[in-house]
C-alpha positions as CSV (number, residue, x, y, z in Angstrom):
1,X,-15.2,-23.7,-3.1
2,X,-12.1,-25.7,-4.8
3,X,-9.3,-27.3,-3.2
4,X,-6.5,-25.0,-3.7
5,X,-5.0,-25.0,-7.0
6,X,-1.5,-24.9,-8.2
7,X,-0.6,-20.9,-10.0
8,X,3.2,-21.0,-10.5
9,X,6.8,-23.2,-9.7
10,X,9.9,-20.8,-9.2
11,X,13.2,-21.2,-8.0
12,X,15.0,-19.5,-5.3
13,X,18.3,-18.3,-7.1
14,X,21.4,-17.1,-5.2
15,X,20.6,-13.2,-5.9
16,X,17.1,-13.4,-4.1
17,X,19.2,-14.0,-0.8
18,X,20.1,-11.5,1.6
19,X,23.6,-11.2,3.7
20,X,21.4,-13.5,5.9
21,X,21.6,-16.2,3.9
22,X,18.2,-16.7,2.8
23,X,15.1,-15.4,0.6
24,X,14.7,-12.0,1.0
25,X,10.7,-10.7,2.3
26,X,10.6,-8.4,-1.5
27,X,10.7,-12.1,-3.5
28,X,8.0,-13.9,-1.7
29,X,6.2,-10.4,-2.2
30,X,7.5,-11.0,-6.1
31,X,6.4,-14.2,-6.5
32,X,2.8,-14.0,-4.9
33,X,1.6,-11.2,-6.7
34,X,3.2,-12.9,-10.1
35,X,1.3,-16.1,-9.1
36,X,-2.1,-13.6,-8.7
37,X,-2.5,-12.7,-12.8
38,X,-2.6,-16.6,-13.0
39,X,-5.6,-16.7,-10.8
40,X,-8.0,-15.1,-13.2
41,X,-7.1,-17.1,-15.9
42,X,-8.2,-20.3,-14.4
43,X,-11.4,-18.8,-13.6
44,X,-12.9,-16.5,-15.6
45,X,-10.2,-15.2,-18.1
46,X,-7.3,-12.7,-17.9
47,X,-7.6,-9.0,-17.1
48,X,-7.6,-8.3,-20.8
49,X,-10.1,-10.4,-21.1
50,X,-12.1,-8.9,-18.3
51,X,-11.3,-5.1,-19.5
52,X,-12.3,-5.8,-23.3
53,X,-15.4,-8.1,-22.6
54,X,-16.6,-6.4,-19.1
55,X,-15.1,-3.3,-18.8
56,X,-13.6,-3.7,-15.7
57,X,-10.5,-5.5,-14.2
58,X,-9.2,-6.5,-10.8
59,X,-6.8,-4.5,-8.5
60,X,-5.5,-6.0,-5.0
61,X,-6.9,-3.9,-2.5
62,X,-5.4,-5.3,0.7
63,X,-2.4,-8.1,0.9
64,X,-0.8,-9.6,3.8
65,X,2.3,-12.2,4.1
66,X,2.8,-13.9,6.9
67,X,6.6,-15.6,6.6
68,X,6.4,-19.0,8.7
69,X,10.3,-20.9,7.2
70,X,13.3,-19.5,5.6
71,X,14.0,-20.4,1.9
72,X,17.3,-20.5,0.8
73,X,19.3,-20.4,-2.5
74,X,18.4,-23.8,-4.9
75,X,14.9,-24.2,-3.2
76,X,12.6,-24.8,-5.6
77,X,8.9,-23.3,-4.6
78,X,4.8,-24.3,-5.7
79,X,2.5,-21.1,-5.0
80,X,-1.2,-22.3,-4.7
81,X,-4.5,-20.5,-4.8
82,X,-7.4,-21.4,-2.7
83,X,-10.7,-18.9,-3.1
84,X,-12.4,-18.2,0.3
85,X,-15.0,-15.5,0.3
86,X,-17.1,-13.8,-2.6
87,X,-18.6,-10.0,-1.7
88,X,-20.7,-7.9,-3.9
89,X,-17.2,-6.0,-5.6
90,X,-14.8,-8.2,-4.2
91,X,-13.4,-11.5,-3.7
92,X,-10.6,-13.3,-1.1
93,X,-7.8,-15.7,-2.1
94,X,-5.1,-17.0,-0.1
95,X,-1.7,-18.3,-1.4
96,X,0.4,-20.3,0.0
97,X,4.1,-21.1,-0.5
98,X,5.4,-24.4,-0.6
99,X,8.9,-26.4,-0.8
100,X,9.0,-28.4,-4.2
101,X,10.6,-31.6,-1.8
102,X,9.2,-31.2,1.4
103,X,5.5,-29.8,0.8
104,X,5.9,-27.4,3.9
105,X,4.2,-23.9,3.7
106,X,7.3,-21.2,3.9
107,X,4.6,-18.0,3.6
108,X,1.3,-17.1,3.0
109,X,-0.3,-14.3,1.5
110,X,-4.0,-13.2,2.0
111,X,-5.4,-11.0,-1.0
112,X,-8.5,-9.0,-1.2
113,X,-9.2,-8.1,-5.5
114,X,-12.0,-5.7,-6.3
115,X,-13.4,-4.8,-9.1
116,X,-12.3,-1.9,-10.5
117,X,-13.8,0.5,-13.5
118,X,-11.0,1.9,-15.3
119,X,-13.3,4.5,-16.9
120,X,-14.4,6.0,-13.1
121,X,-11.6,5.0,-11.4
122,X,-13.5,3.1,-8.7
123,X,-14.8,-0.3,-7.4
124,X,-17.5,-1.6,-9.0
125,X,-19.9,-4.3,-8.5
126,X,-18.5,-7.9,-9.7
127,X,-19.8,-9.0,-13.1
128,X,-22.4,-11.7,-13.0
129,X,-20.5,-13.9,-15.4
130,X,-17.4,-14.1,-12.7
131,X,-19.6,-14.2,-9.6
132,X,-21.4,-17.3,-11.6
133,X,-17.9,-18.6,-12.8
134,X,-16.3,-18.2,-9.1
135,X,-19.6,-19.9,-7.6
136,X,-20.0,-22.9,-9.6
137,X,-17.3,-24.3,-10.6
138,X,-13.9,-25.7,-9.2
139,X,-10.8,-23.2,-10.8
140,X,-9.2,-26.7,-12.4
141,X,-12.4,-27.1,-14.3
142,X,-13.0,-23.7,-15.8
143,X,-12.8,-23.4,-19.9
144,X,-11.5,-20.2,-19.5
């Protein structure tokens, strides 16, 4: 599997703090699960891609932070990706958030995604294409 990959850049701003002075736990919440719909892109393809080709999409299923240094108001934040396991319907990423400047993890966040049939309204087994996509090649070289 890849080295972890970069899925968004964000800014702390002044209204993400609390009265304690720093980032408050419902951003880094905000700005992991934005920094997931960038994961599929680099890939496979975006859930509309997914829905329209496969017939399925991906919904997270289980997501836990674990907040390890405050951020405060000006810091300027990476989120990266790193894939670590591959089941039959789903698949595990973790993210991690780091300081633009000082490259120290503030938070991570472990995510399960499983495939999901919009039609049934359950989990369904991942599509071969992904499974092949996810196995085989890094995210920073997909053409996807």
């Amino acid at each position: 599997m890849a080295e972890p990959i970069e899925v968004l850049r964000g800014v702390v701003h002044p209204w993400y703090c609390d009265h304690f002075g720093h980032m408050n736990v419902r951003w880094y919440s905000h700005f992991f699960d934005d920094a997931a719909f960038h994961i599929w892109p680099l890939y496979w393809g975006s859930h509309k891609k997914m829905q329209d080709e496969l017939g399925v999409h991906t919904v997270t299923a289980s997501a836990t932070v674990q907040y390890l240094r405050e951020l405060v108001a000006g810091d300027l934040i990476i989120v990266d990706s790193l894939l670590t396991r591959i089941g039959g319907k789903s698949c595990t990423f973790i993210e991690r958030m780091l300081h633009v400047d000082t490259r120290e993890v503030h938070a991570t966040y472990e995510m399960t995604e499983v495939f999901f049939d919009p039609q049934t309204r359950k989990s369904t087994e991942m599509p071969t294409s992904i499974r092949q996509a996810l196995e085989s090649k890094p995210a920073e070289q997909s053409d996807s």
